[in-house]
N, CA, C and O atoms as CSV, one atom per row, in Angstrom:
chain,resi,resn,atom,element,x,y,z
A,1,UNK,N,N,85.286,124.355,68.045
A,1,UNK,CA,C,85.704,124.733,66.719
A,1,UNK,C,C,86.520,123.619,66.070
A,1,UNK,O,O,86.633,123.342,64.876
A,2,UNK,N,N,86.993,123.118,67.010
A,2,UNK,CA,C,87.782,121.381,66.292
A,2,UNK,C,C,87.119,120.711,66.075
A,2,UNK,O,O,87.155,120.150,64.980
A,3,UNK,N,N,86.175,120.423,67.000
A,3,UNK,CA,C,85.011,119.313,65.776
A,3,UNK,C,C,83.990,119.541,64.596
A,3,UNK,O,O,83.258,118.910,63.834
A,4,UNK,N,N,84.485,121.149,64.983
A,4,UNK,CA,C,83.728,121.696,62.963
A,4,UNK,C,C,84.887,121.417,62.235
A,4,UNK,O,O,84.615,121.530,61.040
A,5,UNK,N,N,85.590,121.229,62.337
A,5,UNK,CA,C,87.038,121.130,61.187
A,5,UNK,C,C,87.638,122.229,61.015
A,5,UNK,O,O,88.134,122.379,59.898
A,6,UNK,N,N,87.815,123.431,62.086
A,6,UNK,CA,C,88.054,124.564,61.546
A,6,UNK,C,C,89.591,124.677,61.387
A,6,UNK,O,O,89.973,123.538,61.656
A,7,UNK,N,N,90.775,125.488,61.074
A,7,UNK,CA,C,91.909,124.702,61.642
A,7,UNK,C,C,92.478,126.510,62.451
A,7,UNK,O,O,91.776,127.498,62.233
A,8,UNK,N,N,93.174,126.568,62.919
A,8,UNK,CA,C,93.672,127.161,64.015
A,8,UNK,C,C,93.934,128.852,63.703
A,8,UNK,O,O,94.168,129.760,64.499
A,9,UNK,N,N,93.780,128.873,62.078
A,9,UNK,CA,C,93.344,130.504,61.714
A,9,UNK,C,C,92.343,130.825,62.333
A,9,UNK,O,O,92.374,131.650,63.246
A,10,UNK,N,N,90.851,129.978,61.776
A,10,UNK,CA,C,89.797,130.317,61.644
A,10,UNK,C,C,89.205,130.176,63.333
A,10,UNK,O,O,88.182,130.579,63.887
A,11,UNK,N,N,90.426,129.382,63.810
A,11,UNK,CA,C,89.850,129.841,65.695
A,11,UNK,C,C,90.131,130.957,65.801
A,11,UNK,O,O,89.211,131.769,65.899
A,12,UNK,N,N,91.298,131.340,65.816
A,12,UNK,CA,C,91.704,132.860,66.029
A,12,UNK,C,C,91.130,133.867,65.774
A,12,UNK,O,O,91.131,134.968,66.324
A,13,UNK,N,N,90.485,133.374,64.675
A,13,UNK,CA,C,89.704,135.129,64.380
A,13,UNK,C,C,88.295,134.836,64.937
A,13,UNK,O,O,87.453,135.627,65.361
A,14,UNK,N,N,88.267,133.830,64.854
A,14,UNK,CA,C,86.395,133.205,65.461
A,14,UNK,C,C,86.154,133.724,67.266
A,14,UNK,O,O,85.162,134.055,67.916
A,15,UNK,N,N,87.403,133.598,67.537
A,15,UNK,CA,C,87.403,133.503,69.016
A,15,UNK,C,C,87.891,135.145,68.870
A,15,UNK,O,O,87.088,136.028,69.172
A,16,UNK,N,N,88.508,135.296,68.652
A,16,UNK,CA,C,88.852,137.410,68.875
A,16,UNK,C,C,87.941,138.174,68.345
A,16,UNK,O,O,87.930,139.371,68.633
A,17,UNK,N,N,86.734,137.477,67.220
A,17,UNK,CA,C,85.762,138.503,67.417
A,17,UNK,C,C,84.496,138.267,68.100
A,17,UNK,O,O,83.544,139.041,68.004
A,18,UNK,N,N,84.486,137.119,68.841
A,18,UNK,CA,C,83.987,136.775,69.398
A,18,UNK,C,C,83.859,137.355,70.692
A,18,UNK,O,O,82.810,137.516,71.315
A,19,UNK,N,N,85.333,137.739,71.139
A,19,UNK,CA,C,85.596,138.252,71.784
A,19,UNK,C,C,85.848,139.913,72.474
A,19,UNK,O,O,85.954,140.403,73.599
A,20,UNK,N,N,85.868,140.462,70.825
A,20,UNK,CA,C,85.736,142.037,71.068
A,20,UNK,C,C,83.866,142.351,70.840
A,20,UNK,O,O,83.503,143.527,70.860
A,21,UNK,N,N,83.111,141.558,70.694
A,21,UNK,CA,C,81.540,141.581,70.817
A,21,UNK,C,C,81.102,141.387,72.545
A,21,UNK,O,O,80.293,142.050,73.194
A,22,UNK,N,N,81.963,140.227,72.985
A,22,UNK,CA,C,81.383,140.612,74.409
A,22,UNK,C,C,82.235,141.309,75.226
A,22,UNK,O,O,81.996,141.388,76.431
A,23,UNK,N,N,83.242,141.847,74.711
A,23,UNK,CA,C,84.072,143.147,75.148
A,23,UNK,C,C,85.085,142.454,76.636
A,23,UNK,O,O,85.392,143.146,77.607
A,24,UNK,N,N,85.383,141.247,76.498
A,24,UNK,CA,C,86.345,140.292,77.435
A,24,UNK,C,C,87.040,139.448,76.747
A,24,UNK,O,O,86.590,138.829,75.782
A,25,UNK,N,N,88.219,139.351,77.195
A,25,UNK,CA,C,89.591,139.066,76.576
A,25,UNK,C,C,89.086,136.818,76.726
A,25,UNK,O,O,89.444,135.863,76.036
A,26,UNK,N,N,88.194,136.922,77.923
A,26,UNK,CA,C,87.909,135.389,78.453
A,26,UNK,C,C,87.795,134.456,77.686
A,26,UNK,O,O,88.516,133.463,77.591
A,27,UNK,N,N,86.383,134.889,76.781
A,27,UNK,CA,C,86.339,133.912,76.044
A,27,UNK,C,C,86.831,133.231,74.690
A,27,UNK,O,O,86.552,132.319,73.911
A,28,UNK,N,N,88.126,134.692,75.004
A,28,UNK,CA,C,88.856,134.093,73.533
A,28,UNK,C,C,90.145,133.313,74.059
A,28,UNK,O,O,90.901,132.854,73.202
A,29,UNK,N,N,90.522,133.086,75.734
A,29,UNK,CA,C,91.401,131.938,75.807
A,29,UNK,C,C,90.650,130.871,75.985
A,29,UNK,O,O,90.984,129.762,75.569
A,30,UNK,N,N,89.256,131.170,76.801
A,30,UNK,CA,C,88.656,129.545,76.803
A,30,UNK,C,C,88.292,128.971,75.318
A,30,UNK,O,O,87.943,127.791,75.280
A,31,UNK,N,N,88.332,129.561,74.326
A,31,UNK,CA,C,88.034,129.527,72.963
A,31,UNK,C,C,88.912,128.427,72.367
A,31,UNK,O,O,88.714,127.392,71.731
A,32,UNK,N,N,89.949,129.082,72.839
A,32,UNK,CA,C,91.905,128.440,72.294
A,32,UNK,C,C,91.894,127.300,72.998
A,32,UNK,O,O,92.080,126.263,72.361
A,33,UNK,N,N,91.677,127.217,74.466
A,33,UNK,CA,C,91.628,125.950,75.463
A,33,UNK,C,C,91.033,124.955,75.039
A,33,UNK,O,O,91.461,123.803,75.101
A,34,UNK,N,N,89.699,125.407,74.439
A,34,UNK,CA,C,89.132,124.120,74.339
A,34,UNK,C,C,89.461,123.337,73.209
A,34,UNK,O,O,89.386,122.111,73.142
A,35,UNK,N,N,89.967,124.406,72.001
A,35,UNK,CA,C,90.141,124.251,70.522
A,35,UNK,C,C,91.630,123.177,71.056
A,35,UNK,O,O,91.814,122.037,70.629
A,36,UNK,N,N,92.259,123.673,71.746
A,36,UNK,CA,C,93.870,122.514,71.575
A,36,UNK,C,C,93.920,121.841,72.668
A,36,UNK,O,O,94.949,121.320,73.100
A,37,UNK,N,N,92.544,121.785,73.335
A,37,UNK,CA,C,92.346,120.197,74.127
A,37,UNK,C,C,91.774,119.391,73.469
A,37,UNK,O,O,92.324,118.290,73.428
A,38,UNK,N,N,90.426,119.558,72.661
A,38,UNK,CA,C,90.341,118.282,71.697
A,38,UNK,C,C,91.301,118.233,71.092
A,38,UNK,O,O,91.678,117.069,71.234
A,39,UNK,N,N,92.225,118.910,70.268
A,39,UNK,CA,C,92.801,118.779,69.094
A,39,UNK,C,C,93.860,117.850,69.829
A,39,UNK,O,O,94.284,116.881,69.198
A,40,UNK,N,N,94.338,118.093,71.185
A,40,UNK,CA,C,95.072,116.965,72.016
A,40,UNK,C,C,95.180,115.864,72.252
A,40,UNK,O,O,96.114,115.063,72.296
A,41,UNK,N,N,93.350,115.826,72.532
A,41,UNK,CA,C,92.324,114.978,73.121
A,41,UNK,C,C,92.469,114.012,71.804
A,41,UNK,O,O,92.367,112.787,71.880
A,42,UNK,N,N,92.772,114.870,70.342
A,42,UNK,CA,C,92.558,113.647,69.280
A,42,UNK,C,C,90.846,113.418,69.453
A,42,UNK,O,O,90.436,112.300,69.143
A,43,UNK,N,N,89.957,114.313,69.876
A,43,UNK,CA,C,88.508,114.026,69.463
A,43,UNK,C,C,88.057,113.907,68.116
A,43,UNK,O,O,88.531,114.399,67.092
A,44,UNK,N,N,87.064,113.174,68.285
A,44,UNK,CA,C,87.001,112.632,66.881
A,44,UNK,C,C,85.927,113.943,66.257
A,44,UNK,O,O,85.106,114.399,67.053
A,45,UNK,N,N,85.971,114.471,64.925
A,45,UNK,CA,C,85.524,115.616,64.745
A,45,UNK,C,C,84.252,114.727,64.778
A,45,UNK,O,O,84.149,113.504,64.874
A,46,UNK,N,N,83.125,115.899,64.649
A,46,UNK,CA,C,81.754,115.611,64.301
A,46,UNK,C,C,81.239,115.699,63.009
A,46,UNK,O,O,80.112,115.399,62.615
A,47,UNK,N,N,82.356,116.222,62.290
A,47,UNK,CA,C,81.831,116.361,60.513
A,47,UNK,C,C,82.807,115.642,59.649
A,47,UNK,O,O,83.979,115.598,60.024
A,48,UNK,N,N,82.411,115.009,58.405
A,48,UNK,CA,C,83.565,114.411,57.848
A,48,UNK,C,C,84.759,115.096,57.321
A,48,UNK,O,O,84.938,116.306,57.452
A,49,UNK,N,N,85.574,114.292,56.721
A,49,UNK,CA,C,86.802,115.913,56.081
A,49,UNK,C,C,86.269,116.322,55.172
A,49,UNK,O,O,86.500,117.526,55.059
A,50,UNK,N,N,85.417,115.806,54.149
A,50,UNK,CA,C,84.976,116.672,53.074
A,50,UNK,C,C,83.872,117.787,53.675
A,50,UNK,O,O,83.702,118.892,53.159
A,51,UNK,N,N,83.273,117.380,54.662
A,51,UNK,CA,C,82.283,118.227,54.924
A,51,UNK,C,C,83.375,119.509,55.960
A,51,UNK,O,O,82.941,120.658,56.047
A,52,UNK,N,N,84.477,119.215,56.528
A,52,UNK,CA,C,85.890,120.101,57.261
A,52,UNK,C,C,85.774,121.327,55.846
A,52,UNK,O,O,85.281,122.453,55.906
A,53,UNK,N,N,86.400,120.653,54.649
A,53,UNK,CA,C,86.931,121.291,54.045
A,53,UNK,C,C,86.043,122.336,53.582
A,53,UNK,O,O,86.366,123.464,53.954
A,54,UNK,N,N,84.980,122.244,52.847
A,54,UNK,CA,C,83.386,122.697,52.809
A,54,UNK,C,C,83.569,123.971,53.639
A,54,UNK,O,O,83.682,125.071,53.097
A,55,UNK,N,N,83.601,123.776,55.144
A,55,UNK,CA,C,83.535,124.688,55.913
A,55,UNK,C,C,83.951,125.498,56.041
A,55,UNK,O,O,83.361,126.576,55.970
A,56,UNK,N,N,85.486,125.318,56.357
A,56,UNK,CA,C,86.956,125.989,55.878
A,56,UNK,C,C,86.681,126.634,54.784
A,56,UNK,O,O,86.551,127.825,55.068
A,57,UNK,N,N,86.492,126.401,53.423
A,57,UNK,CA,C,86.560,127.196,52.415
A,57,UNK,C,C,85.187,128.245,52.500
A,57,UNK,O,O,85.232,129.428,52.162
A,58,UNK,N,N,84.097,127.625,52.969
A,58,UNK,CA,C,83.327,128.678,52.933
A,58,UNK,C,C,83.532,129.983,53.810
A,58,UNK,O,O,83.143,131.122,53.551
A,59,UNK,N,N,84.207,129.553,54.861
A,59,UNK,CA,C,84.289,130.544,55.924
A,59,UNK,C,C,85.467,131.518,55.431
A,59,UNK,O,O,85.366,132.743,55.505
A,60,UNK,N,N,86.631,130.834,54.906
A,60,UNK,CA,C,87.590,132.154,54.367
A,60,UNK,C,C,86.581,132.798,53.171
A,60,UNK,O,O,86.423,134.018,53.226
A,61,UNK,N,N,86.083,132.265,52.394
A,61,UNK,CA,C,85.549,133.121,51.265
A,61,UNK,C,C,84.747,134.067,51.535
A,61,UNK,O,O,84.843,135.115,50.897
A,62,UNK,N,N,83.867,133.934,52.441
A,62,UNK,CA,C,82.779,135.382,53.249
A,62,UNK,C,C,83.896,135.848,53.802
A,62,UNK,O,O,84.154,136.945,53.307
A,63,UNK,N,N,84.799,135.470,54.723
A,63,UNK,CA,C,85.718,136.591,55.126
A,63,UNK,C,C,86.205,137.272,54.518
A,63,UNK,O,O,86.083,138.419,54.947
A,64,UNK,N,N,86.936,137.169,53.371
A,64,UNK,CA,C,87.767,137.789,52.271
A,64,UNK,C,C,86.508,138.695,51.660
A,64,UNK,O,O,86.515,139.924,51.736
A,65,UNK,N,N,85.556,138.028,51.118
A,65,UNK,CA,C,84.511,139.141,51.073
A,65,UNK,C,C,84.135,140.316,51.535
A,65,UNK,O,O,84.166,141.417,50.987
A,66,UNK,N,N,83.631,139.872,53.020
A,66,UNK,CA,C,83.888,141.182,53.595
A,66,UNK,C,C,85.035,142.069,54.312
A,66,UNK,O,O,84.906,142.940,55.172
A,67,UNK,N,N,85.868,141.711,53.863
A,67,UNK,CA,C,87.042,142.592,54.086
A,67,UNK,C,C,86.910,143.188,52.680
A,67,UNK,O,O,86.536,144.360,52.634
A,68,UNK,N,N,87.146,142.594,51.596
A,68,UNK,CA,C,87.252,143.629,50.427
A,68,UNK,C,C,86.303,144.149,50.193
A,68,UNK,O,O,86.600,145.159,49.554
A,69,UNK,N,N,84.706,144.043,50.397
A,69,UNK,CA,C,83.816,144.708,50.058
A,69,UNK,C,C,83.852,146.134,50.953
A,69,UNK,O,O,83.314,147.083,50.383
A,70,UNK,N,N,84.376,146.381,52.184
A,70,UNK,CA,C,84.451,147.305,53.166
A,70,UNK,C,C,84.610,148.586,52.373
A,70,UNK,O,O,85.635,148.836,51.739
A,71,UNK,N,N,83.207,149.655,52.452
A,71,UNK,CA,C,83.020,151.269,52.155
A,71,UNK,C,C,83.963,151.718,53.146
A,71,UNK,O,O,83.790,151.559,54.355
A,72,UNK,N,N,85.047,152.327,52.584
A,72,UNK,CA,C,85.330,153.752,53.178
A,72,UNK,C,C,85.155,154.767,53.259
A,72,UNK,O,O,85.829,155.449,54.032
């Protein structure tokens, strides 16, 4: 998730629902592990920052979406 540019919200929720789908707590610390060993590691991302930011914004905007679109 660090070399998509994501920054450490968008692990959290990436990795916890990631994690209540395969119904184990696991892969949402190996999620975090790996996310703040590159980010340690200083790996070099795989996307540029404009293409980071791109991402980032698209990904909160469907989120916020579907949270407010949610039928009760």
């Amino acid at each position: 998730m660090y070399l998509m540019g994501y920054d450490i919200l968008l692990c959290l929720i990436g990795s916890f629902k990631f994690s209540i789908k395969n119904i184990s707590l696991i892969p949402f610390f190996f999620s975090l592990y790996g996310y703040f060993s590159a980010w340690s590691n200083r790996d070099k991302k795989i996307v540029s920052n404009n293409l980071s930011k791109f991402v980032r914004s698209y990904r909160y905007k469907n989120m916020f979406k579907k949270v407010i679109n949610k039928d009760y």
